[in-house]
C-alpha positions as a Python dict, from the first residue, in 0.01 Angstrom:
ca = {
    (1, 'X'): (0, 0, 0),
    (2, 'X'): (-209, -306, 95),
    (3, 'X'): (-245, -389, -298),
    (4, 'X'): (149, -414, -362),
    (5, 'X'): (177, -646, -34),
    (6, 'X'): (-122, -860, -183),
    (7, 'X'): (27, -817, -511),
    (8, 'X'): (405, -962, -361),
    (9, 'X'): (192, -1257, -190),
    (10, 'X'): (51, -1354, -529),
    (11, 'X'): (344, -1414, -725),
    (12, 'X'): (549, -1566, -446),
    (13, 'X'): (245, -1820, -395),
    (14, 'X'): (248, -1840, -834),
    (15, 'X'): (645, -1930, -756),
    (16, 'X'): (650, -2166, -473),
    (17, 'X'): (324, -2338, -685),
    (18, 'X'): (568, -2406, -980),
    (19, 'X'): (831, -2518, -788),
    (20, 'X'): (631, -2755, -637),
    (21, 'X'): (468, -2892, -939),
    (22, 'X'): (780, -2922, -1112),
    (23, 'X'): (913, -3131, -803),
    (24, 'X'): (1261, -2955, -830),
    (25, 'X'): (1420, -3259, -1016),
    (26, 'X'): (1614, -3175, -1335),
    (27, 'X'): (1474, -3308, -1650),
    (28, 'X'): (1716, -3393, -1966),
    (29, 'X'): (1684, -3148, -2222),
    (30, 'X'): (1627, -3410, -2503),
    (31, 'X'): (1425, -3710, -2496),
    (32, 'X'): (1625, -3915, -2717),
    (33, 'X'): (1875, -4101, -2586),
    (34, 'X'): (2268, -4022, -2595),
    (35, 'X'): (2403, -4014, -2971),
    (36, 'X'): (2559, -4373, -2970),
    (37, 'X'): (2281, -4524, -2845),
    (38, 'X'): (2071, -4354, -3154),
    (39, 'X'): (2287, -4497, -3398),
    (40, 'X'): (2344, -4867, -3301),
    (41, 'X'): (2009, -4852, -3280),
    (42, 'X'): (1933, -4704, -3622),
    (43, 'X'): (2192, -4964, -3731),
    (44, 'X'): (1966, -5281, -3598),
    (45, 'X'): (1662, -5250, -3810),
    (46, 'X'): (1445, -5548, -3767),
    (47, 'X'): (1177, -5600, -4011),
    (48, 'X'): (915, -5497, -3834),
    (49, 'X'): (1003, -5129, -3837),
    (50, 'X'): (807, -4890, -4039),
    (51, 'X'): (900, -4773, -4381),
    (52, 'X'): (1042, -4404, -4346),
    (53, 'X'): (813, -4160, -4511),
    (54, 'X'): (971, -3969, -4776),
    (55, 'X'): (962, -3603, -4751),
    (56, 'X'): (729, -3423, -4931),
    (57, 'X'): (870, -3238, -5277),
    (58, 'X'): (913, -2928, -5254),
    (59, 'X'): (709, -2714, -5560),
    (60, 'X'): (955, -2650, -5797),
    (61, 'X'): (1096, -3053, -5739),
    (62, 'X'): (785, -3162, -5872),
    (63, 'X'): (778, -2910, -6180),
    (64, 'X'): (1125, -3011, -6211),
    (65, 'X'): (997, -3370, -6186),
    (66, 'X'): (711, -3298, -6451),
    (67, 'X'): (985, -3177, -6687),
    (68, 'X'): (1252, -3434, -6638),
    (69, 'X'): (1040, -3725, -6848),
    (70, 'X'): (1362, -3966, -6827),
    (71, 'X'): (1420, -3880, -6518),
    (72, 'X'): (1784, -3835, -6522),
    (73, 'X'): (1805, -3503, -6344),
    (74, 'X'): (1847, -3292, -6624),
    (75, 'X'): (1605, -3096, -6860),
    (76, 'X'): (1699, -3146, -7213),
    (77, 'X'): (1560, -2878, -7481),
    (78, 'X'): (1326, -3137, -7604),
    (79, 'X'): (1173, -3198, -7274),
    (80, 'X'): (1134, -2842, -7166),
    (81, 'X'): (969, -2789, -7541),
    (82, 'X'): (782, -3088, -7524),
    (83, 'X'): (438, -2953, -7340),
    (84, 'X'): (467, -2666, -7610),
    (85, 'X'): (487, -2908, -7887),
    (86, 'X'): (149, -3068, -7741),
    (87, 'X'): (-37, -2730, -7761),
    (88, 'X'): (86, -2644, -8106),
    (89, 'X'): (-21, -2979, -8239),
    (90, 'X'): (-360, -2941, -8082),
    (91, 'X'): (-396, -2618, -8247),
    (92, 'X'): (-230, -2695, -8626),
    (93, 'X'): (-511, -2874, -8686),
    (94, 'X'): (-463, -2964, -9061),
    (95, 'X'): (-138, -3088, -8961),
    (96, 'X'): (61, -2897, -9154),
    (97, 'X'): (363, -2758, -8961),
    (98, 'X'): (225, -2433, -8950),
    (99, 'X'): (-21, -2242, -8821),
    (100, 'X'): (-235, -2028, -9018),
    (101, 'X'): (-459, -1732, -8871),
    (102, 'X'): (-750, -1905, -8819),
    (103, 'X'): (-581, -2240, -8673),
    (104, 'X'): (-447, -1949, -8431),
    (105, 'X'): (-716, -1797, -8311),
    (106, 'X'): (-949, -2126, -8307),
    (107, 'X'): (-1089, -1945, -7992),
    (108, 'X'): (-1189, -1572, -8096),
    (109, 'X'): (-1380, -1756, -8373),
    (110, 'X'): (-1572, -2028, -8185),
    (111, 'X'): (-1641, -1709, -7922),
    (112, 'X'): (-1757, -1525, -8190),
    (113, 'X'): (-1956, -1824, -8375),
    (114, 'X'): (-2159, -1832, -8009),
    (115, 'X'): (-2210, -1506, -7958),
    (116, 'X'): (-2337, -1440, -8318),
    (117, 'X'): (-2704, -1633, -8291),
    (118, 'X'): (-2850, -1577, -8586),
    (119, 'X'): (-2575, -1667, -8764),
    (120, 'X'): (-2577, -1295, -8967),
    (121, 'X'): (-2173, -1320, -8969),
    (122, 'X'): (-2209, -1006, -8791),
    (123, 'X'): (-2324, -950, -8392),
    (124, 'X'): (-2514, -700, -8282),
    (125, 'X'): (-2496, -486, -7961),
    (126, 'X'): (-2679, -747, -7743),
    (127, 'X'): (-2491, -1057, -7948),
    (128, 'X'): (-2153, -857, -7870),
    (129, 'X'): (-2202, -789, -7501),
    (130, 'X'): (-2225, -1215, -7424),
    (131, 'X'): (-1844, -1200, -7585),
    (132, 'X'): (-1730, -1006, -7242),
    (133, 'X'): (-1482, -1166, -7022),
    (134, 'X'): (-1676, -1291, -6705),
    (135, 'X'): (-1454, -1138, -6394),
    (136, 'X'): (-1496, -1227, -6018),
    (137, 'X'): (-1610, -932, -5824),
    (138, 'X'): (-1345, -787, -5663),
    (139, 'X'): (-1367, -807, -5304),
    (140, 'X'): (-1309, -476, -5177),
    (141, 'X'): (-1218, -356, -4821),
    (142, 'X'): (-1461, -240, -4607),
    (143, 'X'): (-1342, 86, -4455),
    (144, 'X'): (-1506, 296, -4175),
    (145, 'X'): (-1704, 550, -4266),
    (146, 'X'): (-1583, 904, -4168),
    (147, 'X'): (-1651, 1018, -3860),
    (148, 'X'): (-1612, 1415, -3741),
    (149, 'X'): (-1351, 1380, -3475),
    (150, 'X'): (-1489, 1410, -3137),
    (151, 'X'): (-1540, 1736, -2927),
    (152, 'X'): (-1391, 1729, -2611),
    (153, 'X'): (-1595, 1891, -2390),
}
């Protein structure tokens, strides 16, 4: 019985405590003053005041932005092509409008040209296994090992 009494006497003293430190006066919910004041105040700028910051973009704003080269909020077919035209001209490397199976797969044959060392034109078990595609180990969860559930005794 004692511990409920001392229990009661501990959170009355925790109350009266924060009554006290709050001093009982009534704060104002907002510390910005009353709307009109905000705005003929926002409305007298003097020189001195600091640029705004703009808000950072958002992801797909600055794609957008990426695409939009004359930036006048629309992506024409041409400008949503263009970073495909880049990588096509980079690969038709005889610059011939077309691409031709080798122009195509300019990197199978520069992997293979590495991997095959002694230049044979063919690679050999050892040459072949350098051509595998180097993965991150995946990072598996640890789980608990298996316990025998416990005897109660």
């Amino acid at each position: 019985m004692w511990r409920y009494l001392a229990g009661g006497g501990a959170l009355l003293a925790a109350v009266a405590a924060g009554v006290m430190m709050s001093g009982g006066a009534a704060r104002p919910s907002s510390p910005l003053p009353p709307a009109p004041l905000r705005q003929a105040a926002a409305s007298a700028g003097t020189p001195d005041d600091p640029v705004p910051e703009a808000a950072p973009a958002t992801r797909e704003a600055r794609r957008f932005g990426r695409y939009d080269k004359d930036r006048d909020g629309a992506v024409t077919r041409d400008e949503y092509l263009a970073a495909r035209r880049k990588a096509f001209a980079k690969l038709d490397v005889n610059g011939d409008g077309r691409l031709d199976f080798d122009e195509w797969a300019v990197k199978a044959t520069t992997k293979f040209a590495a991997a095959d060392r002694d230049r044979s034109g063919s690679m050999d078990a050892a040459e072949f296994a350098t051509t595998a595609v180097k993965r991150k180990p995946a990072s598996r969860t640890k789980c608990p090992p298996d316990r025998p559930p416990a005897e109660e005794g």
